[in-house]
Each structure stands twice: as structure tokens, then as C-alpha cells.
C-alpha positions as CSV (number, residue, x, y, z in Angstrom):
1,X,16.7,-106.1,181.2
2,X,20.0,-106.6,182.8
3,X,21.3,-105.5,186.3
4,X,23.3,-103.5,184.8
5,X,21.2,-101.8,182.2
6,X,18.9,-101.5,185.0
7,X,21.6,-99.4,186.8
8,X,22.6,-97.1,183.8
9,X,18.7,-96.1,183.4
10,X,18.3,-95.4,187.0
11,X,21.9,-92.8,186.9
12,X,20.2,-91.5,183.5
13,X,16.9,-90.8,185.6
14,X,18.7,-89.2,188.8
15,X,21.3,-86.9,186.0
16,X,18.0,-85.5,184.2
17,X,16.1,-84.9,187.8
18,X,20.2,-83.1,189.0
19,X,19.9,-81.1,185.7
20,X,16.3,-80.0,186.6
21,X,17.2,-78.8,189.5
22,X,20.5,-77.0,188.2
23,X,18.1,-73.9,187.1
24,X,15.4,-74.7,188.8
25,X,14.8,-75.7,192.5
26,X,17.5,-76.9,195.2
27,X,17.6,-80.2,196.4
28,X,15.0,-81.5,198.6
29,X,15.2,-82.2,202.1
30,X,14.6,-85.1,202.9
31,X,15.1,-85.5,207.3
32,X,13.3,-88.2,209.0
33,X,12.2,-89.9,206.6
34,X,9.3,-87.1,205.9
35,X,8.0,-85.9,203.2
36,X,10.4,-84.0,200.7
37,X,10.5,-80.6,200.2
38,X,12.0,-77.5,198.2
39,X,11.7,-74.1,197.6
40,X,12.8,-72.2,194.2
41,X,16.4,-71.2,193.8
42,X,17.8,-67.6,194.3
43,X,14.7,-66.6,195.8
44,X,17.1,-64.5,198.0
45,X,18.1,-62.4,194.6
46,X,14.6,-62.3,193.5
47,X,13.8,-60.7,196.5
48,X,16.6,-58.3,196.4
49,X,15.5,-57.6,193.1
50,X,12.1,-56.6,193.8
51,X,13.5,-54.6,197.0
52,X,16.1,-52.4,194.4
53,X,13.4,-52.1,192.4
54,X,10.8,-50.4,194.9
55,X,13.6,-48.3,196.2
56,X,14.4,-46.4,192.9
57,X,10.8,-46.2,192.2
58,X,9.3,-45.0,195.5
59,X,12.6,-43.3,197.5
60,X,10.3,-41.6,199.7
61,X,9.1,-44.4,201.8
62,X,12.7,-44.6,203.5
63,X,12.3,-41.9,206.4
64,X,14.8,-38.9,207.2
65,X,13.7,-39.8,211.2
66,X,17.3,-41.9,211.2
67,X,20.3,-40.5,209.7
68,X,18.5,-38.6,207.0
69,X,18.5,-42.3,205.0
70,X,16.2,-41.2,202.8
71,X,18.0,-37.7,201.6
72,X,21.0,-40.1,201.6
73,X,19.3,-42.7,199.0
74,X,17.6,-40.0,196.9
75,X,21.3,-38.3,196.9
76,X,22.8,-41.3,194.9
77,X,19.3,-42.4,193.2
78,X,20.7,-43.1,190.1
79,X,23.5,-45.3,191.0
80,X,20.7,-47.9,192.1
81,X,21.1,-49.2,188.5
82,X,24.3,-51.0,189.3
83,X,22.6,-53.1,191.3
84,X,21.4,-55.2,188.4
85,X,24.2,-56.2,186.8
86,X,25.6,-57.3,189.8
87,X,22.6,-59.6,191.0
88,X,22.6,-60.8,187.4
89,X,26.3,-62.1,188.2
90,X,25.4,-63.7,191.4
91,X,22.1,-65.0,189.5
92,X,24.6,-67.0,187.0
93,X,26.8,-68.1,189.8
94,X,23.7,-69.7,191.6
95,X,22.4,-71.0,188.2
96,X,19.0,-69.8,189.1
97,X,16.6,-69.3,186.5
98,X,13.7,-67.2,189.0
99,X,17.0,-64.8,190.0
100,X,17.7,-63.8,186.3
101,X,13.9,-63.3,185.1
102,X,13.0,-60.9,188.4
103,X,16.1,-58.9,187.3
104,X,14.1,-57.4,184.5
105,X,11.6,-55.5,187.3
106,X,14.6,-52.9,188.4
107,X,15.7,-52.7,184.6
108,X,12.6,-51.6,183.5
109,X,11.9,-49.7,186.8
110,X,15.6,-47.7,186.2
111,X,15.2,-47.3,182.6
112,X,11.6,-45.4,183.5
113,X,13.1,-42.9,186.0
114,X,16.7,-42.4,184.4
115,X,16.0,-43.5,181.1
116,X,15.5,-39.9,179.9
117,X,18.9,-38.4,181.4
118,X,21.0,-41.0,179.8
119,X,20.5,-39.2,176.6
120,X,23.6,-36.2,176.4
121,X,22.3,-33.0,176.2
122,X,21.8,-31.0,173.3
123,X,24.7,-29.4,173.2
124,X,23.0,-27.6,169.7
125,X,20.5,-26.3,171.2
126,X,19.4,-22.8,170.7
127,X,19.0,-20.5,173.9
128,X,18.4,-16.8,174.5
129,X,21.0,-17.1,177.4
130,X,23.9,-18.7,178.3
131,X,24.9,-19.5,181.9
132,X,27.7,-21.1,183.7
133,X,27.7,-22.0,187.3
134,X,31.1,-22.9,189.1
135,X,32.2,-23.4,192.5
136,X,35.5,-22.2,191.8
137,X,36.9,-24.2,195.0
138,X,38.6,-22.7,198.2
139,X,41.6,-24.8,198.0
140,X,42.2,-24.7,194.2
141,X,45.7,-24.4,193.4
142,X,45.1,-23.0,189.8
143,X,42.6,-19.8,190.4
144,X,44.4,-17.9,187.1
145,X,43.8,-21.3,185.3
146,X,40.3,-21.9,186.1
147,X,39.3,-18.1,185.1
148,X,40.5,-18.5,181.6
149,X,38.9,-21.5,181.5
150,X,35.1,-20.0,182.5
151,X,36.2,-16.7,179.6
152,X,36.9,-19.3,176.8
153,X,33.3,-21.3,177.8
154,X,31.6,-17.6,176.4
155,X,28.9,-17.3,178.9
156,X,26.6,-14.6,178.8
157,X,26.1,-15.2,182.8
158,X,28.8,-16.3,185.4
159,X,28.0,-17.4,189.0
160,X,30.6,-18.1,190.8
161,X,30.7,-19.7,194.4
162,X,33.5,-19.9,196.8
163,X,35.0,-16.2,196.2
164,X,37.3,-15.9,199.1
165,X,38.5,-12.0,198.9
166,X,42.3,-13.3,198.3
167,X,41.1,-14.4,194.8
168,X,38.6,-12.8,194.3
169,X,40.2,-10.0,191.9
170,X,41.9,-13.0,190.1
171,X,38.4,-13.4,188.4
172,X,37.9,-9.9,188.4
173,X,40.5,-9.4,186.2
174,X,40.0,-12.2,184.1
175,X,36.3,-11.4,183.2
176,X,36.3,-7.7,183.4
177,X,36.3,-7.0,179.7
178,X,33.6,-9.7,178.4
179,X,31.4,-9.7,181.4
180,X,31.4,-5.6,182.7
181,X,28.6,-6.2,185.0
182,X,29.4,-7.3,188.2
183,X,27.7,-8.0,192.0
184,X,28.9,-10.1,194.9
185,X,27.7,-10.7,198.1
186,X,30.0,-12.6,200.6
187,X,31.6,-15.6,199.0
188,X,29.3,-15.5,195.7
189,X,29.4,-13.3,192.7
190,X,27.6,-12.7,189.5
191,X,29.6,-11.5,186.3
192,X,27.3,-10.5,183.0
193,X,27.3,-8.9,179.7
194,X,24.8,-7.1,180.2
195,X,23.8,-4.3,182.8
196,X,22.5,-5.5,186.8
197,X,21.0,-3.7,189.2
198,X,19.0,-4.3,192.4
199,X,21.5,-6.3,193.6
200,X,21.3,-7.3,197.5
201,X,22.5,-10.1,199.8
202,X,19.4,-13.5,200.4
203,X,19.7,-14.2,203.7
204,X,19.9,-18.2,203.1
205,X,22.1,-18.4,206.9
206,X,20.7,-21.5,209.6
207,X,19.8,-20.7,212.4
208,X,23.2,-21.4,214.5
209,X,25.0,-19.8,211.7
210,X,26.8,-16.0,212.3
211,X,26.4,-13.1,210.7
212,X,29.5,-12.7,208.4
213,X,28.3,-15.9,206.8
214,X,26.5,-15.1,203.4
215,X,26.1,-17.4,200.4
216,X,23.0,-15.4,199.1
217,X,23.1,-13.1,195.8
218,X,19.6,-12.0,194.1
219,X,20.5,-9.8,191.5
220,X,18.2,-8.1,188.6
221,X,20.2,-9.1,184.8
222,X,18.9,-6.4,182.0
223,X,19.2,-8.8,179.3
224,X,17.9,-7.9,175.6
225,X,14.9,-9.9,176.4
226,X,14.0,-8.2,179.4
227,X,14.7,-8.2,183.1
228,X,15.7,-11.2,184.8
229,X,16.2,-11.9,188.6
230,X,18.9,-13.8,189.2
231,X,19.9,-16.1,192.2
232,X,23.6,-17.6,193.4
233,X,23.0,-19.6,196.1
234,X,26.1,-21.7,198.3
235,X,24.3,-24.2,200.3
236,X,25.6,-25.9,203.6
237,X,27.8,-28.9,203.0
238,X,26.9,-31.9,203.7
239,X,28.6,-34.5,206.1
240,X,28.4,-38.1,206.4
241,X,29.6,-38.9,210.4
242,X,28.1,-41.9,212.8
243,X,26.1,-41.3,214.4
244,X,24.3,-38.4,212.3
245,X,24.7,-39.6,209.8
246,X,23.6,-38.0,206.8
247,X,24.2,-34.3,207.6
248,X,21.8,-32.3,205.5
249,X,19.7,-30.3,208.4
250,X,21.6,-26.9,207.7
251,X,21.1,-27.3,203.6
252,X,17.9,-28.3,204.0
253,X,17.1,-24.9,206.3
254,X,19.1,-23.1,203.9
255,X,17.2,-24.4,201.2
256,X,14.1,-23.7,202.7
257,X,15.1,-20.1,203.2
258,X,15.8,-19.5,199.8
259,X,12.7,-21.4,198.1
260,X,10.9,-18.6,200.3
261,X,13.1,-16.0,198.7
262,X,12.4,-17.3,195.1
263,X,8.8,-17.5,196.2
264,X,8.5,-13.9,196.9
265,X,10.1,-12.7,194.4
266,X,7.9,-9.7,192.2
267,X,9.9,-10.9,188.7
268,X,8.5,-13.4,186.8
269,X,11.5,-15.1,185.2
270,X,13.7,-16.1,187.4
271,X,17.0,-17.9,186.9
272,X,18.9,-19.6,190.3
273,X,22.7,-21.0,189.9
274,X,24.5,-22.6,192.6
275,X,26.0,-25.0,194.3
276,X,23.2,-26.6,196.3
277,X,24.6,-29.4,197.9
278,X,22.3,-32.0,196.8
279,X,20.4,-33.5,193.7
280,X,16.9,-32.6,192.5
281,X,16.0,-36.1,193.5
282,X,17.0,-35.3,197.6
283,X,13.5,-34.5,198.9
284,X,15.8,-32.0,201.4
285,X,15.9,-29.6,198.3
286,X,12.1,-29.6,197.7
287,X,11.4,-26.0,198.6
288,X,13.3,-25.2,195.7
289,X,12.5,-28.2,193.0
290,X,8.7,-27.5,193.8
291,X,8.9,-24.0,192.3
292,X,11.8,-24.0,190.0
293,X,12.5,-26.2,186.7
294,X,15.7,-27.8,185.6
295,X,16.5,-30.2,182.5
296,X,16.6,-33.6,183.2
297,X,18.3,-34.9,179.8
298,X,22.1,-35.9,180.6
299,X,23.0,-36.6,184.0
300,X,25.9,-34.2,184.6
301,X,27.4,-35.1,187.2
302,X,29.4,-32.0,188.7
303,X,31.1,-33.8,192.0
304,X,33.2,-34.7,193.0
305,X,35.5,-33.4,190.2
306,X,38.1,-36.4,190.4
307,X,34.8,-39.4,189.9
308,X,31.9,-37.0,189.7
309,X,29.0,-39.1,191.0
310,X,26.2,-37.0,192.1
311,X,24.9,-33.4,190.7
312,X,24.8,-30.9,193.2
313,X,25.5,-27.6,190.9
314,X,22.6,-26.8,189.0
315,X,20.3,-23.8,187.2
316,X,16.6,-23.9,187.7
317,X,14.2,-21.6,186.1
318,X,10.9,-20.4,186.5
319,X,8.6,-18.6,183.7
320,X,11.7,-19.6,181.5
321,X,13.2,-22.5,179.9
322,X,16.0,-24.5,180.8
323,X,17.0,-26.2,177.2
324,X,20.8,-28.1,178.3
325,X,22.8,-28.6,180.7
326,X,25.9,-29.7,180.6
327,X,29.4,-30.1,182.3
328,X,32.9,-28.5,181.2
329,X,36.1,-30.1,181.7
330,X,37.9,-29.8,185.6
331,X,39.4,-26.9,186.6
332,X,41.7,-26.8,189.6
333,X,38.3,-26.8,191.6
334,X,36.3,-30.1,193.1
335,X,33.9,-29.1,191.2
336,X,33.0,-29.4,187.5
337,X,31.8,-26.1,185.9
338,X,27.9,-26.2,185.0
339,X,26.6,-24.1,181.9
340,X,23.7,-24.1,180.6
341,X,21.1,-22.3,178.0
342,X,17.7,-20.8,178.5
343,X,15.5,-19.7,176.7
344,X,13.3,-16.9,177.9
């Protein structure tokens, strides 16, 4: 063999060992003349993936002790997902073949705990009720608007949060002759079809919180299938400020309050609506998620109204049946209206 065919078979050699190591390990180190070493590449992304992966699986092993992380996380659960297709990018960019397989632990791991909402909601679906929950927004500039809206959506039930007494008779008006029935306490308010009764303020207040603050409605609905208490609840916002953080102690004590409410209460069936400030996945909302039931197909998304990305509105249930849920188009609130059917 020649010098130089000698030459070409040694580049061949060292190409085939570059191409090897292209999508498979990065090139060894070889200092002082020891001996060479090297470690799979994007073991960095694998890791990451693993991490995203035990994170939307297990959310509760990040504490609330700091900044309420872990009612932060569980808040925006579902957005975890995103997570793969961007590692999948960087997985491409660093050609590594370990990064791209480990990507399919968070795929399957998201698919198992959301894999069930990405399915719409049965929009079909028979129910014995129809509800609608709205935070009709303090700072909406189209009150009139946003009333015909929540008439033409033909609820039997409409819970409305956010009632300052300046609009208040806006709905009034605009519900009075489909939905007779009417209670409010405070800022919230309950319009039916059929008669109520045994209406009285839920004290749902935190503790630092004064008495002309009320957010709490429990209300008995005379309904053609029988009596059913129902709740509208407006939970305390929610701020995210250094160095608190994520602000949820005065929903969570809210919360707490009214699961104790719903607890007590003599009815069987039971129907809540409100704007709770959180997502049944926020461990914060727990006092109520543990007794009540909601449907989990669709994610509707209710906020913020502009690029809704978390659902905060909601209707549980208990002794009852929450078919769909769903979200109606914007209204001049930040919030989307939330109906629903149950079946009772």
C-alpha cells in the first residue's frame, strides 16, 4: 500500500469514528497523556427531561414553605408540556441521540395526566341543568354588552361575580324576564328560572379582611328535580410580588372557609360556581376539590380573557353530575364566561 493510500484509509477511519460521535458521545479528553475519556451527549437534556417529567407527575413534592412554589407550579400544571418540544429542539441542535429518546418520558408522563382534557367537551351532552358562571369584571367597559351576551347563552342558572351596585341593575334588567329568581350577597348574585329561597351570605372573609367584604352566596334553587343548594363564591386574588411570591394565603383561607361551608351543608346535591382564583390542580384549593367534583374533559381555560392560560372559574358538584364544561366567547370582562350542564 502506498503513503498515500495509507493516508486516505486513516482520514476514512477518523470521519467514521467523527460520525459516531456526532449522535453519540463527545469527544474524548485526552490531557496528559492519560487515558481518554467521555460521557454521553445531552445528558444535560436527558436530565432535564426526567426532571419535567417528575414535576408534572408528582407536583406535590415542591413545598409551599418558599413562595407558595408549589401552588405556583400546580397553577400552570399543564403548560409543563411545552417543555418537550422545546428540549426536542435543543436535542436536534446538539445532535444527541440519548436527549431525543428521554424526551418520550414527559410525553407519555403529560399525555397520562392531561391526555383526558385535551378532548373538547361534549358540547351535546344532555343535562338536567344548565349553569353559567361569569365574573363579569369591575373594570368592564361593556356591562349592557356582556348581559345580553349571558341571556342569549340560555342558562337555567347565572352566577355572577364582581356585582359592584353601580351595575348591578344593568343585569337586573337584562335577566329579569328569563331568570325571575334572584339573591345576591355583596359583590355576587344568583339569577334562576326557577324559584330560591334560603338565601344567606357564606362568610368566606380572611382573617385581616373587614366586614363589608363578602364574596359568599349559599342559596337553595327549587328546580323540577328537586332542591338544590347552591354556592357563588369570589376568592381572594392572587399576586405574584418578590419576595412573597406566590400570593395565595388569603384564597387558600378563603377556600378553606368555604369547603367547611359546603361540608356542612344539610342538602345533598350541591352545585358551587365561582371564580376561585386557582385551578383544581393548586393543592391551595383542596378543601374544596376533596369534596366537590368537576369535569376534567376540555381544558377551558377562563383567564386571562386576552390569552386565557389557566382555569380559575369553575362548577363542582356533589351528589350530582357535572357532564361539560365549557367556555363562551369574551365579554368586556377578563374573564371568559364558564357554563356548564349537570345532571342531577
Amino acid at each position: 500500500m502506498s503513503v498515500e493510500d495509507r493516508k486516505a484509509a486513516g482520514e476514512g477511519r477518523s470521519a467514521r469514528r467523527a460520525g459516531r460521535r456526532a449522535w453519540g458521545r463527545d469527544a474524548p479528553d485526552g490531557r496528559s497523556g492519560g487515558p481518554s475519556k467521555s460521557r454521553p451527549r445531552g445528558w444535560v437534556l436527558a436530565s432535564a427531561a426526567v426532571l419535567v417529567a417528575g414535576l408534572t407527575a408528582f407536583p406535590a413534592v415542591v413545598p409551599n414553605t418558599v413562595g407558595n412554589l408549589g401552588s405556583l407550579l400546580e397553577t400552570f400544571l399543564p403548560w409543563t408540556g411545552l417543555a418537550v418540544p422545546v428540549l426536542l429542539g435543543l436535542a436536534l441542535l446538539r445532535r444527541s441521540a440519548l436527549a431525543a429518546v428521554s424526551l418520550v418520558l414527559p410525553a407519555v408522563v403529560w399525555a397520562v395526566v392531561f391526555g383526558g382534557r385535551v378532548l373538547p367537551a361534549d358540547r351535546g351532552a344532555a343535562g338536567d341543568l344548565t349553569v353559567l358562571q361569569h365574573n363579569v369584571g369591575e373594570e368592564n367597559p361593556d356591562h349592557e354588552g356582556t348581559a345580553l351576551a349571558l341571556v342569549r347563552a340560555g342558562a337555567d342558572l347565572v352566577a355572577l361575580e364582581e356585582l359592584t351596585p353601580a351595575v348591578r341593575p344593568v343585569y337586573e334588567n337584562a335577566l329579569a324576564s328569563g331568570h325571575p329568581h334572584r339573591a345576591v350577597a355583596g359583590t355576587v348574585g344568583l339569577w334562576s328560572r326557577y324559584p330560591l329561597t334560603d338565601s344567606r351570605p357564606v362568610d368566606i372573609r380572611p382573617a385581616d379582611v373587614g366586614p363589608d367584604w363578602n364574596r359568599g352566596l349559599r342559596v337553595t334553587a327549587r328546580t323540577p328535580h328537586g332542591d338544590v343548594a347552591v354556592y357563588v363564591a369570589h376568592l381572594p386574588s392572587i399576586r405574584i410580588r418578590p419576595p412573597d411570591g406566590f400570593g395565595s394565603g388569603r384564597r387558600d383561607e378563603s377556600a378553606a372557609k368555604l369547603g367547611a361551608a359546603v361540608a356542612s351543608e344539610k342538602l345533598d346535591r350541591v352545585i358551587l360556581l365561582g371564580d376561585l382564583n386557582g385551578t383544581l390542580d393548586d393543592r391551595g384549593l383542596s378543601p374544596l376539590t376533596s369534596r366537590l367534583a368537576s369535569t376534567r374533559r376540555g381544558f377551558g381555560f377562563s383567564w386571562p380573557a386576552a390569552l386565557p392560560l389557566a382555569r380559575i372559574d369553575h362548577v363542582m358538584t356533589r351528589t350530582a353530575i357535572p357532564v361539560a364544561a365549557w367556555t363562551l366567547p369574551a365579554t368586556g370582562s377578563d374573564h371568559l364566561p364558564l357554563i356548564a350542564r349537570v345532571d342531577l
